[in-house]
C-alpha positions in Angstrom: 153.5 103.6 60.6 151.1 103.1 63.1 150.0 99.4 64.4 146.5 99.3 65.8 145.9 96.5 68.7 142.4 95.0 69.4 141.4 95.1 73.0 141.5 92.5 75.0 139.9 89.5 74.4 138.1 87.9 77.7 138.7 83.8 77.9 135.5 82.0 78.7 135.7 78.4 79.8 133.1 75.7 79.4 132.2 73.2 81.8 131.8 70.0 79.9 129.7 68.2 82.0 127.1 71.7 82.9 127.0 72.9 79.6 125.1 76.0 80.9 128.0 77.0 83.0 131.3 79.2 82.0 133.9 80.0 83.8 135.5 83.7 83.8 139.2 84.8 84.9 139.3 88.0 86.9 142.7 88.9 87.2 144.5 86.7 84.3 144.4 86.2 81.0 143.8 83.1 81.3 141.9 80.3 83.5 145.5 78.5 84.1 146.8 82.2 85.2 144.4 83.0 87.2 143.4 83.4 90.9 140.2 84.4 91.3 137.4 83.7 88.7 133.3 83.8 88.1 131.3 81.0 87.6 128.4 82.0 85.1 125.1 80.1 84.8 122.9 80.4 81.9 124.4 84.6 81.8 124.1 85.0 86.0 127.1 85.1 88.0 126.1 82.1 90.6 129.8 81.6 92.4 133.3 83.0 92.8 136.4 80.5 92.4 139.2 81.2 94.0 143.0 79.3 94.3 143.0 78.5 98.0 147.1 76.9 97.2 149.4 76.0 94.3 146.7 73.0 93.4 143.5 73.6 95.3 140.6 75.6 94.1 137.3 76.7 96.2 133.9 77.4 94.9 131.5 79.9 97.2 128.9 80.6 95.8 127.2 84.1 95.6 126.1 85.1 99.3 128.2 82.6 100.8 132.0 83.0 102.5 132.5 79.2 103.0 133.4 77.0 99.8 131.1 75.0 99.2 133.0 72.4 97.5 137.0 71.8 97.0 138.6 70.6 93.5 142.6 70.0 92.1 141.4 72.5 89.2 138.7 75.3 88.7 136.8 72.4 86.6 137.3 70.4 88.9 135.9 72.3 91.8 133.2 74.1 89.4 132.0 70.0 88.3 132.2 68.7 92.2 129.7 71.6 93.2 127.1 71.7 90.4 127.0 68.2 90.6 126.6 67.9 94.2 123.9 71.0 93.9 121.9 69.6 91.3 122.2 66.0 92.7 120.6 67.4 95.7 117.6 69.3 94.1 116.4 66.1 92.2 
């Protein structure tokens, strides 16, 4: 008997206030396991989260080595900078 496994799914998470945006674990399964992630933006990679403590995440986006913008959670940072980005191009 042989039992065939399907690869490995990759979990996505949307930002509910940036529709556009997704956010993509790098070393977990999953957003909650995770250290390190990529913030996508309509399909382009635009930032890299990473857990900066046991409840802090940082967002830097692509170029950059400073975060940008601080948050309890990976939405929450993710939300805090596109908001403060697009806030600042209008």
């Amino acid at each position: 008997m042989s039992i065939q496994t399907s690869p490995t799914k990759t979990t996505w998470t949307r930002v509910f206030q940036h529709p556009q945006a997704r956010i993509k674990p790098l070393d977990a399964d999953t957003l909650h396991e995770a250290r390190t992630c990529l913030v996508y933006e309509n399909g382009q990679s635009v930032a890299q989260l990473k857990r900066c403590g046991q409840r802090c995440w940082g967002v830097y986006p692509t170029g950059m080595t400073i975060p940008a913008a601080f948050g309890a959670s990976s939405l929450e940072a993710v939300t805090t900078w596109m908001s403060s980005r697009d806030g600042a191009a209008a």
